[in-house]
N, C-alpha and C positions, 0 to 999 in steps of 0.2 A: 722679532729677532731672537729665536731659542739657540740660547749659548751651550745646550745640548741636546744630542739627542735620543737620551733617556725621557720616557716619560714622566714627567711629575705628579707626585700628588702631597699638598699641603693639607697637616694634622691642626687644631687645636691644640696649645702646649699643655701638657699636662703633668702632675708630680704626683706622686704614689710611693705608699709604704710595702715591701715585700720585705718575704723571709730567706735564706739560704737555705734552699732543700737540701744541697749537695756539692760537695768542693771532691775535685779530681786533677791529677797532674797528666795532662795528654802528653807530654814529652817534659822532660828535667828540666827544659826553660818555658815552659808556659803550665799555667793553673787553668781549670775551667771552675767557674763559680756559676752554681742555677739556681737560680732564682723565680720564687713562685709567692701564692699567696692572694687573696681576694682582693688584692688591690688593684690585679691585672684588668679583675673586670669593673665595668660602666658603674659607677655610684655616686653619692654625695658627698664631697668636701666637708670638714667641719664647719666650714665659714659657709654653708650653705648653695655653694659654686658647684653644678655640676661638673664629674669629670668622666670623659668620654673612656671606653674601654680603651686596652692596652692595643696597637695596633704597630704593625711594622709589617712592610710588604717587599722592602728593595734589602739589597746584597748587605750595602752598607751602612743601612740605616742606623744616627747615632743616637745616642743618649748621654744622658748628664747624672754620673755616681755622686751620690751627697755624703761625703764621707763625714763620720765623726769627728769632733774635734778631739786631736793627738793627745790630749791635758786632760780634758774632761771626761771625754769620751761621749758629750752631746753632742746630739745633731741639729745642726741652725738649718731649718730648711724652709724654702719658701713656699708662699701659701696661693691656691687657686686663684684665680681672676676669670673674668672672661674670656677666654682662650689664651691668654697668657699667664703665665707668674708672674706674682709682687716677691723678691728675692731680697731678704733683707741686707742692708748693709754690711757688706766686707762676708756674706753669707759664699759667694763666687770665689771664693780662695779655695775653699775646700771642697769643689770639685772638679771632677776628673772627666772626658768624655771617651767612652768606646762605642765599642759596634756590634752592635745583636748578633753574636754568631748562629744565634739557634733561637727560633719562637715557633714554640707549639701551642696552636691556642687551644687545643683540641685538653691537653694534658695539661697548660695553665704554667708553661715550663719556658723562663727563657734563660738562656745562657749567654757568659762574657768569658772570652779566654785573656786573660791580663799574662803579658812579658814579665819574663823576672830578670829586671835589673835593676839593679839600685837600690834602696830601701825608701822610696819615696812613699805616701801617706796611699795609693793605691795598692803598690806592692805590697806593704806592710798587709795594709785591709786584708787583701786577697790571703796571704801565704797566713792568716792566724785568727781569720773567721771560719765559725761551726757551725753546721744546720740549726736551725733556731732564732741564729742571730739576727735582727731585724735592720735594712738599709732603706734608704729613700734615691729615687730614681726619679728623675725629668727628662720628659720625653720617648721618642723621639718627634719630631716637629714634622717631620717630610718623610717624603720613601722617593726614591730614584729607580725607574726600572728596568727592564734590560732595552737594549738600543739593538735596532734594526738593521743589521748591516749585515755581509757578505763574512764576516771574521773578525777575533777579537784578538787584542794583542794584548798583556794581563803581565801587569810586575807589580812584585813589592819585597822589604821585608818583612820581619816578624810581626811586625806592630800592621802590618796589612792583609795579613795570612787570614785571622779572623773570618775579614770581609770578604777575600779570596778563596777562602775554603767553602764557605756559605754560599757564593755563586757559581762556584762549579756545581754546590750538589743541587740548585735548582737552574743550570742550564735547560733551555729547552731540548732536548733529546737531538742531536746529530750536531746542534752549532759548533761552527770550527773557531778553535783557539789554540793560541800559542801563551803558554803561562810559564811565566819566570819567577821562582820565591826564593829568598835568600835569606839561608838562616847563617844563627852562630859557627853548630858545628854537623854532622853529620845524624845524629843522635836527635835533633832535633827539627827532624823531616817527619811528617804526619802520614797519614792513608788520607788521602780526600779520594772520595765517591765522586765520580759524576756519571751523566747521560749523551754530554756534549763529546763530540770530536777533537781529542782534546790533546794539545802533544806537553806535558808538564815538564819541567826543568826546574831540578834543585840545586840552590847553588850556594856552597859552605864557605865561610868565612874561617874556617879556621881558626875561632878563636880570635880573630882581627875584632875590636873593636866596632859594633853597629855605624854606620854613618861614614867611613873611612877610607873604602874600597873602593872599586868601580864597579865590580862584580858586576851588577844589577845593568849599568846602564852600558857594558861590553857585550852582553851578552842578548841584549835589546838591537843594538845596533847590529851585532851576526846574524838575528835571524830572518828566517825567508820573510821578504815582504809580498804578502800574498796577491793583493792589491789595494788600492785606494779607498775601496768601498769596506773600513773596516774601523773600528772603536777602538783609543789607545786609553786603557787606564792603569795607572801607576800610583803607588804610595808608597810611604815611607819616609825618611827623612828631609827635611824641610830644602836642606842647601846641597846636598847626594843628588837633588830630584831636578834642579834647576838646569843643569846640561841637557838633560833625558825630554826637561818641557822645549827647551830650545831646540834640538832635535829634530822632534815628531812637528813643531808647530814652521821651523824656517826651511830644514833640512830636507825633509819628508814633504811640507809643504801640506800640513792638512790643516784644515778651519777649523777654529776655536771648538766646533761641536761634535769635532769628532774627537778630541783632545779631553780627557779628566786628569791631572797631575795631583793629587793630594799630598800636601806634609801634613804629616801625622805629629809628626815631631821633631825636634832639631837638638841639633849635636851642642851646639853652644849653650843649650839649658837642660842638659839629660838631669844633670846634677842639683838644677833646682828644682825636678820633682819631687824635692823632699827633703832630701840627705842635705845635710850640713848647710838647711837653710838660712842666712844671718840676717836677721830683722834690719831694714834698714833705721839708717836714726833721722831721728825726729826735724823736720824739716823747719828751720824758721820764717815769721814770718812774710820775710824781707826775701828770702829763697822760693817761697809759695806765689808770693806777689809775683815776680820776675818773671817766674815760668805760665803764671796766669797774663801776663802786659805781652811776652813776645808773640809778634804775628808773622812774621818774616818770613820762619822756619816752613811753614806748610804753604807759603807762596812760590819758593824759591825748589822744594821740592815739586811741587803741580807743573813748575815752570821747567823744571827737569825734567819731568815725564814728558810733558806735552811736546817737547822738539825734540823727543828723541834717546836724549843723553843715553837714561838709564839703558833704554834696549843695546843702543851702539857700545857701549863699553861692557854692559852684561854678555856679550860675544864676547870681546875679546879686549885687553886692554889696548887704550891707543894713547896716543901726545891728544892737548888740547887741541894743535893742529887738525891732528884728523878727526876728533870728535865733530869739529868746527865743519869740515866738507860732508862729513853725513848729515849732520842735523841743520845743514844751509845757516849757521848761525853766527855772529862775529866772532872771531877767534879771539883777543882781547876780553872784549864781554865776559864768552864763556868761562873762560880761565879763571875770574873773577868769581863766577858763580861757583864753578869746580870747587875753588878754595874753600869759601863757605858751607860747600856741599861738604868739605872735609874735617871741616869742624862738626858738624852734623851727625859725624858717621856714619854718611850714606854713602862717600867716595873715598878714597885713598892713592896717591901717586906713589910710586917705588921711584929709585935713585935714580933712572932714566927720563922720569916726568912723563909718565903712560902712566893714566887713569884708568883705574878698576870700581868693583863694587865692592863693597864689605858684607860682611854676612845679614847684616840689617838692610844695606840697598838692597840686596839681592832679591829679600823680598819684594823691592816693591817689581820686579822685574817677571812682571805677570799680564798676560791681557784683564785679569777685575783691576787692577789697582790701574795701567795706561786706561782704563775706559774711568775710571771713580774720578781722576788726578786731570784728564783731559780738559782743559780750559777753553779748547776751542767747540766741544761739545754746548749745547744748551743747557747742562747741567752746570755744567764750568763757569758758562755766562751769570748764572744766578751767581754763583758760590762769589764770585767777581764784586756783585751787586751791595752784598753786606756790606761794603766802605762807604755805601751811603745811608749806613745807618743814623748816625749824627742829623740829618736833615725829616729821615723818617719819622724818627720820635719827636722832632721839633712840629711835624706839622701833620703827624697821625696818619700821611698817606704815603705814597710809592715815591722815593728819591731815584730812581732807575735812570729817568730821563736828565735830571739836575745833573746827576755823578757822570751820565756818559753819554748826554746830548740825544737819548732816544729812547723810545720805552722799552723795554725788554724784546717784545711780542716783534717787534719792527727790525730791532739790531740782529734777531735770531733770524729772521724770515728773510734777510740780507744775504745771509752765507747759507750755500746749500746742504753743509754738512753738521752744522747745529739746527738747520729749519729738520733735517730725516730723522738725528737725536732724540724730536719728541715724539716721535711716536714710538718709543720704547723707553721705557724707565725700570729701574730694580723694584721698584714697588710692583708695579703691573705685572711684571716675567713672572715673580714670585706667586701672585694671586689671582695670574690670566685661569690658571687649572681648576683651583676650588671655585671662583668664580662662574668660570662655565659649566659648573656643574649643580651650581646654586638653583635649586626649586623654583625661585622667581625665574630665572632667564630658562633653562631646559625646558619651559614649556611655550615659549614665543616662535612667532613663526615669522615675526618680524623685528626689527629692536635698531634704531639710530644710535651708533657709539660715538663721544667724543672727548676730548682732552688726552693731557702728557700721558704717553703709556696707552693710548689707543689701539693701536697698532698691533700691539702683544697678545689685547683681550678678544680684538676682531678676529685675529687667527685662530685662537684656541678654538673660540666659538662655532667657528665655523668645521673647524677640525672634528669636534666632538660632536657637533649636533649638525646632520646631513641635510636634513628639512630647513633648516633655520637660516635666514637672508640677515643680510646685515648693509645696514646705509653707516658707513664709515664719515663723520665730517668731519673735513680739514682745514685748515687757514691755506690760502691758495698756493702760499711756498710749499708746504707737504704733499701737494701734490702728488708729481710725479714720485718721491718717494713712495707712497701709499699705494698706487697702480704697480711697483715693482714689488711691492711686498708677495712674496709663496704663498697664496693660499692652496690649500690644498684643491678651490672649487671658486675657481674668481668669476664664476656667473653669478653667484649667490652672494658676489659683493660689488656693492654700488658705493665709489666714491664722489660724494659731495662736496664741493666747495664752498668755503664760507665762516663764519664765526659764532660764536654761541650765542651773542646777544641777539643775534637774528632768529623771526621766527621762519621756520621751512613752510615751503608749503605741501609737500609731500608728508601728508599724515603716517604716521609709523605706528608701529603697534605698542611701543614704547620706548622710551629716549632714556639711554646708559649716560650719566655726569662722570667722566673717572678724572678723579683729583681736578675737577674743574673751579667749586665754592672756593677751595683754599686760595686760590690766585686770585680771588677776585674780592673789592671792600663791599660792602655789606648791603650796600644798595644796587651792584652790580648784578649780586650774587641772587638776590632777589626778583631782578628783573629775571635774569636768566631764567631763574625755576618757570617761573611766568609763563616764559615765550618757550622752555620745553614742554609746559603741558600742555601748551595751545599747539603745540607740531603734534601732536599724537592724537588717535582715535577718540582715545577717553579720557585724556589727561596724566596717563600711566607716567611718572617718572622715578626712575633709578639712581639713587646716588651712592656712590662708593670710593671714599676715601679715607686718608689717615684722619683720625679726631684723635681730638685730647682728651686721656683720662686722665684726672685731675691727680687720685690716689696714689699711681703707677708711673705720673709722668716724670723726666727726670731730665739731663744736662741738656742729651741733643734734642728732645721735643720742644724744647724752650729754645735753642739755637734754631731748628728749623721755621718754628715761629715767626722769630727776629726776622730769618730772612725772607718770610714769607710778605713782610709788612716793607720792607726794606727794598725789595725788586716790587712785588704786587700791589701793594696796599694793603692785599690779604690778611688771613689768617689762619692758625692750626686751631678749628674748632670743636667745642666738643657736639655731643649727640644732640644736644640740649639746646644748643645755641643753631645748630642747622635747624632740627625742628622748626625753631621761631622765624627762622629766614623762611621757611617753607610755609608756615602761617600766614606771614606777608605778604608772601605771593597767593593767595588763597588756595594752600596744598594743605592736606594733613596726613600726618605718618601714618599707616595702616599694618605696615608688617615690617619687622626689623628679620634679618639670619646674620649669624656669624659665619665669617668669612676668614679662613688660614690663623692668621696670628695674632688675635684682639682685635682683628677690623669687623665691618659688617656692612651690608648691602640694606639699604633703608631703600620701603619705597612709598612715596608718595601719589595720596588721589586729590583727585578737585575735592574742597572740601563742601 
């Protein structure tokens, strides 16, 4: 299921020291700062962690500025991992994220153009650093690339020019776009280059206040719509942007993946990038307990997403009546919720009793946050599952069936539309690209995929390697989801029915595990490896999932744990501990590769 269609490619995170070659003012409200320096290229970590050279391939691709601290003028910066950073404590305050406007790797030169408003700890940096001066950067993590379509439709403001000025100058030569930029004042319109067919519009604020206008999303709505076959991406302010996403996605009627809406930033915190920021005080006890005991709050919000509420009232405000006829829900009930929702500050009624959003709802008023928040998803089922934790820990195994009278695997495969859920997960989307690109799979000519997030990696795979077959297996609910899945080349994929503890009898050339061990307790987990390498040629098996690093790990790997133990019986394990399961099964580890963001593809032979 690609929620775009840009193509991806997942980096290794990485952090480095450069120097400021060069500071220039491209127009009175924006600075260019460039930044160079031997740390761009491939080298060693002082803590002996490789880090990969400085790489950036898409428009937008971010990064993370490590600024000094404002008092000292040191920098806390985090230190290499294995494709991640260890970031220490309260170190993420003091930085900032923008967007490559310029990498030259050729010259060793990349550039950041920073907006000048405010005096927040960015501004500041930018308008009063000198060549010489030394800063620490992380990342960027990904590149997004250009998307294949018939025409592009391209807005933002200032704080999205960057990223907009950098994709018109590597459009490919003739693509047609329609580009809308809105600046402060007149004065602060650029020259962009480009190749593409390109109709540009600049649009002045006057001196209006960033965030406040309509400019941007008036002038989206007048132009020609070319047709349907075309990319909308926009950025800029966080709650400016949310009409513009409603729009293109109800309006217009286009899918999620042809849609990119970014808030870059929001109006209701311009001010806390810096300027007159007030420490808040010191929290007691008694106040830290409370906010750690309440559970309520993120049930009754998920419970808001999933029927509806947010989307129906992010249109337009209504009475609890009419909330109640969209989201088929009881009007009583809901009203009740609403209320709560308004202590929350996720809703707000005006003097008429019509429900709206707040500038906080509003966020969640997105397709990531309705598909994260969805409870009737397979995701949502698990997240459900943690209330039987209390029985978990009493008895070291899976409370799923106590808590809700069935196992998990059973209550999903019930409903059609959490059984198609799994076979796409945020974990898999994220690392179907590097995955399929991984030295172990790019050389198979045949390979059995299964588990949560199957679905995402069978496609890419198939996508990116033209020779390469793929036996998909599913639990017999997934079915028919899996058969409607796009592949690019559905001869070169065979769906199988059936479960993992079974052994197949069609020998494969090797058998992909994705996030399969973690769902399962330890003698499960075992067998499985077992009856995968007895499904294959030579015993070849693939595993790839999240593990625990111990050093790195922190709130939600230990929440994710919980729940893993709580619906499965499972566990979030580390390298070390699969190994041993893989011993048990008489496998042993032969090649590990890192895989996107601290994960890695381990494979296992007969030993």
């Amino acid at each position: 299921m690609a929620h775009t269609l840009r193509p991806q490619a997942i980096f290794p995170i990485t952090t480095r020291q450069l120097s400021v070659l060069r500071v220039a003012d491209v127009t009175p409200g924006m600075r260019r700062v460039t930044l160079g320096g031997a740390g761009l290229n491939a080298h060693v970590a002082a803590n002996g962690q490789p880090v990969a050279a400085f790489r950036s391939d898409g428009f937008d691709d971010e990064f993370k500025l490590v600024l000094p601290d404002p008092v000292t003028g040191e920098f806390v910066v985090p230190t290499q991992a294995d494709g991640t950073l260890n970031w220490p404590e309260g170190s993420f305050s003091d930085t900032r994220t923008y967007t490559v406007r310029r990498w030259n790797a050729q010259a060793g030169e990349l550039d950041l153009d920073v907006v000048k408003h405010g005096s927040g700890p960015a501004t500041t940096w930018a308008y009063s650093c000198r060549p010489g001066d030394t800063i620490h950067i992380a990342g960027p993590k990904m590149s997004n690339g250009h998307p294949d379509v018939g025409w592009l439709l391209i807005g933002g403001d200032e704080t999205a020019l960057p990223a907009i000025g950098r994709w018109l100058e590597e459009l490919p030569a003739g693509t047609r776009a329609q580009v809308f930029i809105e600046v402060a004042r007149p004065e602060d319109i650029q020259e962009l280059r480009t190749d593409g067919d390109v109709t540009l519009t600049w649009l002045s604020r006057d001196g209006a206040p960033a965030g406040t206008t309509t400019l941007l999303f008036d002038a989206l709505r007048a132009a020609p719509w070319e047709s349907d076959d075309v990319f909308a991406w926009v950025a800029g302010e966080t709650l400016t942007l949310t009409p513009i996403r409603r729009w293109l996605r109800n309006d217009k009627g286009l899918p999620r993946e042809r849609v990119e809406v970014a808030g870059y930033w929001r109006r209701a915190g311009a001010a806390a990038d810096g300027a007159g920021e007030i420490e808040p005080p010191q929290e007691n006890a008694a106040e830290t307990l409370h906010e750690l005991l309440e559970i309520v709050p993120g049930v009754a919000v998920r419970v808001a997403s999933t029927l509806g509420v947010i989307e129906a009232i992010g249109a337009a405000p209504l009475t609890g009546e009419g909330i109640a006829e969209k989201t088929d829900a009881a009007a009583p009930a809901l009203v009740r919720l609403l209320r709560y929702l308004g202590e929350l500050d996720i809703v707000t009624a005006d003097a008429a009793g019509r429900w709206s959003l707040t500038p906080l709802g509003a966020e969640l008023d997105n397709d990531d946050y309705r598909e994260r928040l969805d409870l009737r998803s397979a995701s949502g089922r698990s997240t459900l599952g943690i209330t039987g934790l209390l029985e978990a820990v009493r008895t070291g195994t899976s409370a799923y069936t106590t808590t809700f009278g069935a196992p998990f695997a059973d209550i999903v495969a019930a409903e059609d539309y959490a059984a198609a859920s799994r076979l796409h997960t945020t974990f898999a989307m994220w690392c179907a690209a590097p995955l399929a690109e991984s030295a172990m799979l790019s050389s198979l000519r045949e390979v059995r995929i299964t588990g949560p997030g199957a679905g995402d990696i069978a496609q890419t795979l198939v996508a990116r390697h033209p020779a390469a077959r793929v036996r998909l297996l599913v639990p017999p609910s997934q079915g028919p989801a899996a058969r409607s899945l796009p592949f690019v080349d559905a001869a070169r994929v065979e769906i199988e029915r059936g479960g993992v503890l079974d052994r197949r009898t069609h020998l494969a050339e090797a058998y992909l595990l994705v996030s399969v061990l973690a769902e399962l307790p330890d003698a499960d987990a075992v067998h499985v490896l077992a009856e995968a390498s007895a499904s294959t040629t030579d015993g070849s098996v693939l595993v790839f999932e999240e593990a625990l690093v111990a050093e790195l790990a922190g709130e939600h790997d230990y929440e994710h744990d919980l729940e893993l133990l709580a619906v499965h019986g499972g566990a979030l394990r580390t390298t070390e501990q699969i190994d041993a399961l893989a011993r048990e099964a008489g496998l042993r580890r032969d090649a590990r590769e890192p895989i996107g963001w601290g994960n890695a593809l381990l494979h296992y032979v007969r030993d």
